[in-house]
C-alpha positions as CSV (number, residue, x, y, z in Angstrom):
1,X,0.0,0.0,0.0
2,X,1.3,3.6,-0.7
3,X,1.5,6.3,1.4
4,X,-1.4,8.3,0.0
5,X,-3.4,5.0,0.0
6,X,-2.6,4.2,3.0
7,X,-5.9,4.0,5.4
8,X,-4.7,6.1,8.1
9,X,-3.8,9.1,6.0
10,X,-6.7,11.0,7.4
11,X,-6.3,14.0,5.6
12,X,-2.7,14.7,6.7
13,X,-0.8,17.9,5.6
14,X,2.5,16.7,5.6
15,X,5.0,13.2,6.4
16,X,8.5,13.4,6.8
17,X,10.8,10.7,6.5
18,X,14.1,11.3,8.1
19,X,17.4,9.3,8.0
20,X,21.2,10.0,8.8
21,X,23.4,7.4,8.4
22,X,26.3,8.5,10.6
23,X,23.6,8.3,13.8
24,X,21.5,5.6,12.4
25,X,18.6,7.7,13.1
26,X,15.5,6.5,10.7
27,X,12.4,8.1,11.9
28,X,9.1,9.0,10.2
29,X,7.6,12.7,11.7
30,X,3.5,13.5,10.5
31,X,2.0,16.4,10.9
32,X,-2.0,15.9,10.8
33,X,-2.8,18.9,11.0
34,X,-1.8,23.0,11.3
35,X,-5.8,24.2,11.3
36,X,-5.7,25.3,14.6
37,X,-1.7,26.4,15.5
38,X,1.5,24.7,15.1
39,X,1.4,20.1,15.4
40,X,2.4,19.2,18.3
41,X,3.1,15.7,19.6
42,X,5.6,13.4,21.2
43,X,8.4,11.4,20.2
44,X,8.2,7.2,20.1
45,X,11.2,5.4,20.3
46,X,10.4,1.8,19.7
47,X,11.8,-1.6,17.6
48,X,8.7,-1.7,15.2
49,X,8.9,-4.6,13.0
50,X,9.0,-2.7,9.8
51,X,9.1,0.5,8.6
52,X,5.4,-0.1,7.5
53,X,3.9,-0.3,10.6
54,X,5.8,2.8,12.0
55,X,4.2,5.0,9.5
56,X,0.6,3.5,10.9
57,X,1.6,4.2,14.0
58,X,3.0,7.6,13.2
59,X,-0.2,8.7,11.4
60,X,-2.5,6.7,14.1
61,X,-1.1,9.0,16.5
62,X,-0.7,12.1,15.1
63,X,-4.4,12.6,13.8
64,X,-5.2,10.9,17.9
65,X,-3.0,14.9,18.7
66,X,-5.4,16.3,16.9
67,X,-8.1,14.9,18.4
68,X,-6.9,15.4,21.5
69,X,-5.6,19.1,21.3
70,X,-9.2,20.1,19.7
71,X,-11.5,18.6,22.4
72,X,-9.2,20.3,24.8
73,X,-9.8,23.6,23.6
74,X,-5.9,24.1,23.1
75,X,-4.4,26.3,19.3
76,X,-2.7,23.0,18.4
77,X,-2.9,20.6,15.5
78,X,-1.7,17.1,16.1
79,X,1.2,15.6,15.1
80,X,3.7,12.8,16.4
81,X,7.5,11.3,15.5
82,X,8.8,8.2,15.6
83,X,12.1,6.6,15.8
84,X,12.5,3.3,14.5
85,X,15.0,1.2,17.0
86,X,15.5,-0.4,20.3
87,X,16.1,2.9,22.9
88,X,18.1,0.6,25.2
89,X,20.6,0.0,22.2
90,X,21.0,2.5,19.6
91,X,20.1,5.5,21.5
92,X,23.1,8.4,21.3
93,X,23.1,11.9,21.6
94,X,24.1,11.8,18.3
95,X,21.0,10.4,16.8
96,X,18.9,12.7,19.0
97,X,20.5,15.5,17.8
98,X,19.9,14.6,14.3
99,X,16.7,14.0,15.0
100,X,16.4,17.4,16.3
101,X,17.4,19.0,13.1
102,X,14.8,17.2,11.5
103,X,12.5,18.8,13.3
104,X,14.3,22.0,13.0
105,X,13.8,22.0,9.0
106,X,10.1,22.1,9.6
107,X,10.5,25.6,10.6
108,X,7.6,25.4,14.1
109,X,5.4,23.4,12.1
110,X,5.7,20.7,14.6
111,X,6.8,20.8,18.4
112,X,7.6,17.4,19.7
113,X,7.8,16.0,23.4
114,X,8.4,12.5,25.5
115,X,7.0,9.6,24.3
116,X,7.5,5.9,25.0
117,X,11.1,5.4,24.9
118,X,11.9,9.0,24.9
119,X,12.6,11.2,28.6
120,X,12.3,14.6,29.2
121,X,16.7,14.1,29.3
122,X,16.1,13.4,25.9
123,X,13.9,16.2,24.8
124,X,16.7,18.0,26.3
125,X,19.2,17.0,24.0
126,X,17.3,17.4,21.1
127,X,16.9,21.1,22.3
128,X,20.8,21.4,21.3
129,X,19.7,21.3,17.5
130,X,16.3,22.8,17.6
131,X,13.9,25.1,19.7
132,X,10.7,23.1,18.7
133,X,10.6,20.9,21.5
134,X,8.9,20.9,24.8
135,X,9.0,18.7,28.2
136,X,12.4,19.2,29.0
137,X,13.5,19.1,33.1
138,X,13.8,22.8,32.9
139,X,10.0,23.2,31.6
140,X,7.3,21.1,32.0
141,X,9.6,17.9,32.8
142,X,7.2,14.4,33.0
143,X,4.0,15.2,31.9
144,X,2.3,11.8,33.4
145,X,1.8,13.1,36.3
146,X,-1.1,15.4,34.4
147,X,-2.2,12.4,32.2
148,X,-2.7,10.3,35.2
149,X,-4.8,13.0,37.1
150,X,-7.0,13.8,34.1
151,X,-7.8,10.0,33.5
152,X,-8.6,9.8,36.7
153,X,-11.1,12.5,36.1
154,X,-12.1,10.6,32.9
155,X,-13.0,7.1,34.9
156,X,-14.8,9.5,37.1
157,X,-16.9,10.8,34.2
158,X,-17.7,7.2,33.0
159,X,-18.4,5.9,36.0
160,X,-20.9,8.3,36.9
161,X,-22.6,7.9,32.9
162,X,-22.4,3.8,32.6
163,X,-22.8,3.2,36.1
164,X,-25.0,5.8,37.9
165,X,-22.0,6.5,40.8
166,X,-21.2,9.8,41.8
167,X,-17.9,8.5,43.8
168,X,-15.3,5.9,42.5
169,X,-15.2,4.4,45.8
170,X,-15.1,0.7,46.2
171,X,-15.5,0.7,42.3
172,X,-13.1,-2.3,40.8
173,X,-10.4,-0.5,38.2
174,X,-8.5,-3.6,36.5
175,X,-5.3,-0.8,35.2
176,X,-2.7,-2.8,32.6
177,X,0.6,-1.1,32.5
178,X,1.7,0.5,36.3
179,X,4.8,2.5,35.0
180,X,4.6,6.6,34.5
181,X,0.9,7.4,33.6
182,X,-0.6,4.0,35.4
183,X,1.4,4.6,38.5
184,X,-0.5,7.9,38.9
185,X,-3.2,7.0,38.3
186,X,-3.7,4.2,40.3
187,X,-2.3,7.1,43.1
188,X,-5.7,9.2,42.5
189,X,-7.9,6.0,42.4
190,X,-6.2,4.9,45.7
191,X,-6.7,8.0,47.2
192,X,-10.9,7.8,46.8
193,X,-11.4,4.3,47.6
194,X,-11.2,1.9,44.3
195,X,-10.0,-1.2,44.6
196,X,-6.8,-1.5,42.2
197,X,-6.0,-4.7,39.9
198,X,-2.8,-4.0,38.3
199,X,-0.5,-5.9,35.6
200,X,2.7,-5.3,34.0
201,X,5.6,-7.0,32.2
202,X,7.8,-5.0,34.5
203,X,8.0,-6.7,37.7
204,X,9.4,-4.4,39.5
205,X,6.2,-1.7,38.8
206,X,3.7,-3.9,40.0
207,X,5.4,-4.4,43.4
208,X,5.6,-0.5,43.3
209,X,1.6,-0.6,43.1
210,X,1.0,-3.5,45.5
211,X,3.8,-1.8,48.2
212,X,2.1,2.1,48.2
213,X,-1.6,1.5,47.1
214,X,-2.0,-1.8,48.3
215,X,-3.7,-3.1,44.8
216,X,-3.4,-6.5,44.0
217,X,-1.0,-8.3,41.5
218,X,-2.5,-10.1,38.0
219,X,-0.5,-11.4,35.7
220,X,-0.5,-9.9,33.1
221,X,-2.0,-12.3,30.2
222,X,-5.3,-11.9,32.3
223,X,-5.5,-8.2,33.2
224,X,-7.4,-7.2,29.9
225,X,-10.5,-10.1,30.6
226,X,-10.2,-9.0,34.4
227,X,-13.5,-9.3,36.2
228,X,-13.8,-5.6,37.1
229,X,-16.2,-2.2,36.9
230,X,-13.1,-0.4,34.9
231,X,-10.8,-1.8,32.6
232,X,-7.8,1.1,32.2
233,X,-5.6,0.2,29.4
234,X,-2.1,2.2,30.0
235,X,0.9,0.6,28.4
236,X,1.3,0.5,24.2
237,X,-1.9,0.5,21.6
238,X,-3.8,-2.4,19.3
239,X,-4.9,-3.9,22.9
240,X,-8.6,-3.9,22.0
241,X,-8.8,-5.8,19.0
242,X,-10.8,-9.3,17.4
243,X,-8.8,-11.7,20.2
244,X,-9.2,-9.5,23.1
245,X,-12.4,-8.3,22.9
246,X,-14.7,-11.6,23.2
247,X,-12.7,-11.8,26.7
248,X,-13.5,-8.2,28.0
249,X,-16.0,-8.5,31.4
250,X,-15.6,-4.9,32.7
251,X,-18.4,-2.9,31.1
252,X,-16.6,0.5,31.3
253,X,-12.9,0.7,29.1
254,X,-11.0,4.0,29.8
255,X,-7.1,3.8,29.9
256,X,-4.4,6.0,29.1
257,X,-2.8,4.2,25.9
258,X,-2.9,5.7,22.7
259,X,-4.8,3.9,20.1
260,X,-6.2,1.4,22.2
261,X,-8.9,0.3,19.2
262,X,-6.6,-1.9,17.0
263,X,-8.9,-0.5,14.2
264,X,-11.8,1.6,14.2
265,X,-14.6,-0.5,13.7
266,X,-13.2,-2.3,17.0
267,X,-15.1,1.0,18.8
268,X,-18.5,-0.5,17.1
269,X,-18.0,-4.2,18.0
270,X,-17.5,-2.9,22.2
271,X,-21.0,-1.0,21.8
272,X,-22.6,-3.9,20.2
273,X,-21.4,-6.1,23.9
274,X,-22.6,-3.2,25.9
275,X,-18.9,-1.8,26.7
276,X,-18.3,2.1,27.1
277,X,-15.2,2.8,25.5
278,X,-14.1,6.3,26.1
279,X,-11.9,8.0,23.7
280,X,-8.0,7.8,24.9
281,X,-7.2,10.8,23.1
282,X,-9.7,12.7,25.2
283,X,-9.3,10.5,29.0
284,X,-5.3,11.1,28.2
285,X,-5.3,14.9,27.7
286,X,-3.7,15.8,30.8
287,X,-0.2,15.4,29.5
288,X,-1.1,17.7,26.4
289,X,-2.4,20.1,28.4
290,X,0.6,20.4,30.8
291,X,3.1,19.6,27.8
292,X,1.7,22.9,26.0
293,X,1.2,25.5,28.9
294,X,4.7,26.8,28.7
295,X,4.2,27.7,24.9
296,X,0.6,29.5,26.1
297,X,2.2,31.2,29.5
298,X,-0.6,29.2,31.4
299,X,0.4,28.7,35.3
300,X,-0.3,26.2,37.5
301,X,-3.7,27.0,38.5
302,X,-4.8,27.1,34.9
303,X,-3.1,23.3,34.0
304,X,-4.6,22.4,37.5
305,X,-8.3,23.7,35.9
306,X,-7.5,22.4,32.2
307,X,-7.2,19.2,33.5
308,X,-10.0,18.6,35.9
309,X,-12.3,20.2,33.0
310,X,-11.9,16.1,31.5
311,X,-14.8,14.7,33.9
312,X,-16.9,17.5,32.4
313,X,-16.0,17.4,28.5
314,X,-16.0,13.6,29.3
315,X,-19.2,14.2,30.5
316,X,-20.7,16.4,28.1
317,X,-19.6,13.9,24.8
318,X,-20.8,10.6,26.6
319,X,-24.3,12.5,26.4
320,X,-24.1,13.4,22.9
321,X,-23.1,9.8,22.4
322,X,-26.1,9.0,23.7
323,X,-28.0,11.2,22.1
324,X,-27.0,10.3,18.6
325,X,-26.9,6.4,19.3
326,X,-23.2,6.4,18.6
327,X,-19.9,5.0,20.2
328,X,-18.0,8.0,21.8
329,X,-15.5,8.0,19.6
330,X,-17.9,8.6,16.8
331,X,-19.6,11.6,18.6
332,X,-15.9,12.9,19.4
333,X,-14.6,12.3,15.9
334,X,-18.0,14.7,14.7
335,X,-17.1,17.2,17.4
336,X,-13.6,17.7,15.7
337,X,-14.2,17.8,12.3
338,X,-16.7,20.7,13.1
339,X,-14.5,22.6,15.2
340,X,-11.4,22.3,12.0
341,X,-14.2,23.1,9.7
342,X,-14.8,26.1,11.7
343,X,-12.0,27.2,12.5
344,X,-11.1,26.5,8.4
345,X,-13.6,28.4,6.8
346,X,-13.0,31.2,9.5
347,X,-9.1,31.4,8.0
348,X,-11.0,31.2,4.6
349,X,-13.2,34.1,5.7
């Protein structure tokens, strides 16, 4: 399949492939879209089989920024970068720094942050060869923090819509992946009663979770058909897909992953069992919100704000889901091409 065939194109303005031989750096930047301000969006560093499905991934995530940044109400168009490799091998400065005038050349048109197998130590050396890059240590530093809180907000949102509670307390949250953005999270749902369920390939972050919240170990080839009110997906993407699903018991799916739906008609095939799968790019805004406020001068208070607003747009869009007899991430994905529309034809105007 070519690029412009390719079905996750999505109306994207531009793709840049990048390579420099002397680093080894091969990585694939997309911009979805400028409509609203400059792309921004983070960096993966991952071992992807093929070059093929790096550019799905880059494009699945970049129009996901979009998403995100527009239901948030922030002047950004999505966009995302990846690096093809194994971090814990072939990462150098040197191939940061390459990577960093690739994203210099774009001139602003893209700002890009941490990702999986990036650090905020990283965005800082890639700040050597360009300006376009945010969550550095001196900045914003590690955005999960943010993500963590506003999910929590998220579950709170869903929990309230799917299962008439106004608390999360004793509600059952089944949370796959307990490192950065599960870790906090499962801090919030500690902190108002739920009972955790957590599972991770990392040993070592599941004891962290049992130790200070006192959740409870699965392994983690169960987790995702855990018998629990919340499933919270928060490690990599494709985890909701033909295999998975049949196995599902919780009746409410928010997580922090990106790109939990390993396709989109995946979203369709949960409402048809009854699930309430809520949108990851809107539960996981908190890190874009944080991640931009030093570009838009917002303090503290205002992230703090930004960020708690997610139980009410979460809220407000599993209504109109309901409403319009549609999947959230239908009624989202309406929502956003009306505000680009908008804000299009007012650039037209």
């Amino acid at each position: 399949m070519g690029v412009f065939e390719h079905d996750a194109l999505r109306g994207h303005e531009r793709i840049v492939f990048a390579a420099d031989e002397a680093s080894g750096l091969r990585a694939i930047i997309a911009i979805h879209s400028t409509v609203l301000g400059p792309s921004g969006g983070g960096v993966r560093f991952y071992p992807y089989a093929s070059s093929d499905e790096a550019l799905t991934d880059a494009l699945r995530l970049s129009w996901a920024m979009t998403s995100k940044f527009t239901l948030a109400g922030l002047p950004f168009g999505g966009g995302k970068s990846v690096i093809i490799g194994d971090p814990r091998k072939i990462k150098t400065d040197g191939l940061l720094e390459a990577f960093g005038r690739a994203v210099d050349d774009l001139g602003g048109r893209y700002v890009c942050g941490e990702d999986v197998g990036t650090t905020p130590e990283d965005m800082a050396v890639i700040h050597r060869t360009t300006e376009h890059v945010a969550g550095r240590p001196d900045t914003t530093g590690d955005t999960s923090p943010a993500t963590g809180e506003g999910l929590f907000h998220a579950i709170r949102a869903a929990v309230k819509q799917w299962l008439g509670r106004s608390d999360v307390e004793g509600v059952s949250v089944a949370v796959q992946g307990a490192g950065n953005v599960g870790y906090h999270l499962c801090k919030h749902l500690s902190e108002h009663g739920a009972r955790l369920f957590v599972a991770d390939i990392d040993r070592a972050a599941v004891d962290r979770a049992v130790d200070a919240f006192g959740a409870t170990a699965v392994p983690a080839d169960e987790i995702l058909s855990f018998d629990a009110d919340v499933l919270s997906p928060c490690a990599l993407g494709a985890v909701l897909n033909d295999r998975t699903i049949p196995e599902i018991k919780a009746p409410i799916i928010c997580g922090g992953a990106n790109n939990q739906l390993a396709e989109e008609r995946h979203a369709d095939v949960l409402a048809e069992r009854g699930v309430l799968f809520v949108p990851d790019f809107l539960a996981n805004a908190g890190g874009a919100i944080i991640g931009t406020s030093p570009f838009l001068g917002v303090g503290e208070a205002e992230v703090a704000r930004k960020v708690a607003a997610i139980y009410d747009t979460c809220i407000s869009l599993l209504e109109l889901a309901e409403q319009e007899s549609v999947p959230p991430n239908q009624a989202a994905e309406r929502l956003v091409e009306q505000r680009l529309a908008a804000a299009r034809a007012g650039k037209a105007g």
